[in-house]
N, C-alpha and C positions, 0 to 999 in steps of 0.2 A: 921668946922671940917676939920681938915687936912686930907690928899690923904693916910697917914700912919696910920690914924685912920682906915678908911674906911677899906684897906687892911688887918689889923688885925680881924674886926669884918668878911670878907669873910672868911679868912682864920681858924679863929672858928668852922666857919661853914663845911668849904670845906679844912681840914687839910692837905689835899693828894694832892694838886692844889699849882702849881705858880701861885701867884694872884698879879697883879701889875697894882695900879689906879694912875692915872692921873687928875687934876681938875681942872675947872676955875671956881673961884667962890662959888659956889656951886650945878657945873652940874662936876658931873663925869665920866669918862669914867673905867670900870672895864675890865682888861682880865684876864681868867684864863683860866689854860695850864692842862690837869690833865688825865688819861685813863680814870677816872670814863665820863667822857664825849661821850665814845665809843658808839655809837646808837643811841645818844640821839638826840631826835628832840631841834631844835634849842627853842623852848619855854620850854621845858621842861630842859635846860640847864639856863635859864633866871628863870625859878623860882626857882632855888636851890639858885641863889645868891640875887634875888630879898628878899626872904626868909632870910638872914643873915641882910638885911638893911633894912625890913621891917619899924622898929618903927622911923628910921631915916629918910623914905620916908613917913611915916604917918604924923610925925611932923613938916614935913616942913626942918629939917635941910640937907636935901638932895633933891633939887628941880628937878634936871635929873637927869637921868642915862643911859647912853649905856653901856651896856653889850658885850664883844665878848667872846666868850668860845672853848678852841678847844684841841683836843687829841692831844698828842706832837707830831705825824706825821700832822697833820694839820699846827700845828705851823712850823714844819719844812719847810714842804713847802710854806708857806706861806714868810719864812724867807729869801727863793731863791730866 
């Protein structure tokens, strides 16, 4: 599964969200950028995308995943 699959199937999920993965392999690395992010506890930001790749992590064709997740002021500063 390419890193542009993966990002289409978040972004399904999470329409509102820059979502932009990364791969080697078959471990992924997901970020998405999005307000709906706003309060949310950092697990509760991982199951909204966990939730989009479910049956890709059930079946094996996605062995890891890291997740980062963050309000575009996070991002921004993060970016400095």
């Amino acid at each position: 599964m390419q890193a542009q699959d993966v990002a289409e199937l978040v972004r399904k999920e999470l329409p509102d969200c820059e979502i932009q993965v990364q791969n080697d392999g078959n471990h992924y690395l997901v970020v998405a950028i999005g307000e709906r992010f706003e309060g949310m506890s950092p697990v509760k930001k991982q199951q909204l995308i966990y939730g989009a790749l479910r049956p890709q992590l059930d079946d094996g064709t996605i062995h890891a995943l890291t997740i980062r997740a963050f309000t575009p002021a996070q991002w921004a500063a993060r970016q400095q």
